[in-house]
C-alpha positions as CSV (number, residue, x, y, z in Angstrom):
1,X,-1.1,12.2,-4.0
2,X,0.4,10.0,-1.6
3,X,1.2,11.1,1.6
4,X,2.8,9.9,5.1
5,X,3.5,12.6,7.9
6,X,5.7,11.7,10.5
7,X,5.3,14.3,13.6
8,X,6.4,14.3,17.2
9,X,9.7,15.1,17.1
10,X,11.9,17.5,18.8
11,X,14.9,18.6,20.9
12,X,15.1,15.8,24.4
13,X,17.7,15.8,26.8
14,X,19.9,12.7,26.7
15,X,17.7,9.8,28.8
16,X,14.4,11.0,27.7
17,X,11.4,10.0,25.8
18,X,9.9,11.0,22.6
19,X,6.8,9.5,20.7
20,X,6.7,9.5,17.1
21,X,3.7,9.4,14.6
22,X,3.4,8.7,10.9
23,X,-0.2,9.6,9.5
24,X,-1.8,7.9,6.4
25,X,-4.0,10.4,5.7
26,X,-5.1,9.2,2.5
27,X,-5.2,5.5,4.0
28,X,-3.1,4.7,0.8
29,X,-1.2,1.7,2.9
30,X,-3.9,-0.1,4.4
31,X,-2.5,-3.7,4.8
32,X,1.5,-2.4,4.5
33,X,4.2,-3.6,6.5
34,X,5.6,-0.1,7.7
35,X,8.7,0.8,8.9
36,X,10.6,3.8,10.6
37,X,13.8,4.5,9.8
38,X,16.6,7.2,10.3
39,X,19.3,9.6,8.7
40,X,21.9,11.2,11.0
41,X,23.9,14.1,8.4
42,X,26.8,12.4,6.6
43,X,25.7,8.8,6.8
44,X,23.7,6.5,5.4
45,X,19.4,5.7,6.2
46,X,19.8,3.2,8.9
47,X,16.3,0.5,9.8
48,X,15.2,1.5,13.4
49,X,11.7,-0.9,13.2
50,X,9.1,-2.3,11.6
51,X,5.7,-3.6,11.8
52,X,3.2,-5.8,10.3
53,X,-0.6,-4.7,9.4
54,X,-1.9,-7.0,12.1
55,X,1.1,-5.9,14.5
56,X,1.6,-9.5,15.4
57,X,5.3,-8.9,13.8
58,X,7.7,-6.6,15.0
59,X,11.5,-6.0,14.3
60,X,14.1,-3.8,15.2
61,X,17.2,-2.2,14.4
62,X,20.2,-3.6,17.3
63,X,20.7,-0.1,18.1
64,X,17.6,0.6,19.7
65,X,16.4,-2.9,20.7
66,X,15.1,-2.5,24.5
67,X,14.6,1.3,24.3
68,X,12.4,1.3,21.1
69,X,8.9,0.6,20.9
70,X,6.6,0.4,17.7
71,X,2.7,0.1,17.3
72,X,0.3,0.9,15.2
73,X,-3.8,1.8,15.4
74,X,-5.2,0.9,11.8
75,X,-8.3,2.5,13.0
76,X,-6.4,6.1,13.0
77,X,-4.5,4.5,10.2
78,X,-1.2,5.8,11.7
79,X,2.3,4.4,13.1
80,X,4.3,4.8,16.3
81,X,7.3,4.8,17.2
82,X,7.7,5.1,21.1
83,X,11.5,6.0,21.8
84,X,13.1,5.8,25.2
85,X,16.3,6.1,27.1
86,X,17.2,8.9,24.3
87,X,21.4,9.0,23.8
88,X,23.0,11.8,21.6
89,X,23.9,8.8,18.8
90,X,20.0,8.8,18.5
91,X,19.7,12.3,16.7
92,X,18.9,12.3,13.2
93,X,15.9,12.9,10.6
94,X,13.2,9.7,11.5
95,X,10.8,8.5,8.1
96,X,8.1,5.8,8.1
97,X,7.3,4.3,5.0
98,X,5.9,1.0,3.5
99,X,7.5,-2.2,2.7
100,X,6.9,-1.9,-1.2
101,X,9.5,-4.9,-2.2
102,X,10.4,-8.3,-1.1
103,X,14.0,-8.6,-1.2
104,X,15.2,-9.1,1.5
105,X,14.6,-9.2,5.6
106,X,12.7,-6.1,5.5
107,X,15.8,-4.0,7.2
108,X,16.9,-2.2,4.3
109,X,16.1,1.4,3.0
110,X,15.6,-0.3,-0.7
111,X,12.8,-2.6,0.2
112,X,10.8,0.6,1.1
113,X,9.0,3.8,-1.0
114,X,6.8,6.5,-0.7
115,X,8.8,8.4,2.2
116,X,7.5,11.0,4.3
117,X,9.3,14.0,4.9
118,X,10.6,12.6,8.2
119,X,10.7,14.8,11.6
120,X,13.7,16.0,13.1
121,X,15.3,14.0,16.6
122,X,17.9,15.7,18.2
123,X,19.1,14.3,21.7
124,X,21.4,16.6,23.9
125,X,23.9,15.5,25.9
């Protein structure tokens, strides 16, 4: 069975920091382009970043560019996603996945599968 698990998430006042992980456990993505991305209640699954297998290539949403930070170690076969300078508009539910289609720039919910079951961000004000 496939599985990602995304963990460090959590309740942050506004202007703090939070480190997120998402675990291959089953090293099922080995070579993937990964990407995090988020789902506030009532809207839609908005691209936050992404990163190539070698890490050479990085993007990110404009929302968070500057104040974002993702990596990976292919080693421990897991993803980061270093978040700073928190803001209330930041809370939401935060997933990793692979790039599993081609489509498009590599920004949209539909290019990805295999979600994990995300991790909750919630920043007070």
């Amino acid at each position: 069975q496939v599985q990602l698990v995304e963990s460090g998430g959590g309740l942050v006042q506004a202007g703090g920091s939070l480190r997120l992980s998402c675990a291959d456990s089953r090293r099922t993505f080995r070579g993937y382009f990964m990407g995090w991305f988020r789902q506030a209640p009532g809207k839609e699954r908005e691209f936050v970043a992404g990163i190539s297998w070698s890490g050479d290539n990085t993007m990110y949403g404009d929302s968070v560019k500057g104040r974002f930070s993702i990596s990976r170690d292919n080693a421990e076969n897991t993803v980061y996603l270093q978040m700073n300078s928190l803001n209330p508009e930041d809370t939401a539910v935060y997933y990793c996945a692979p790039r599993t289609r081609f489509t498009g720039r590599g920004d949209e919910a539909s290019e990805y599968g295999y979600w994990g079951q995300g991790t909750q961000v919630t920043v007070s004000s």
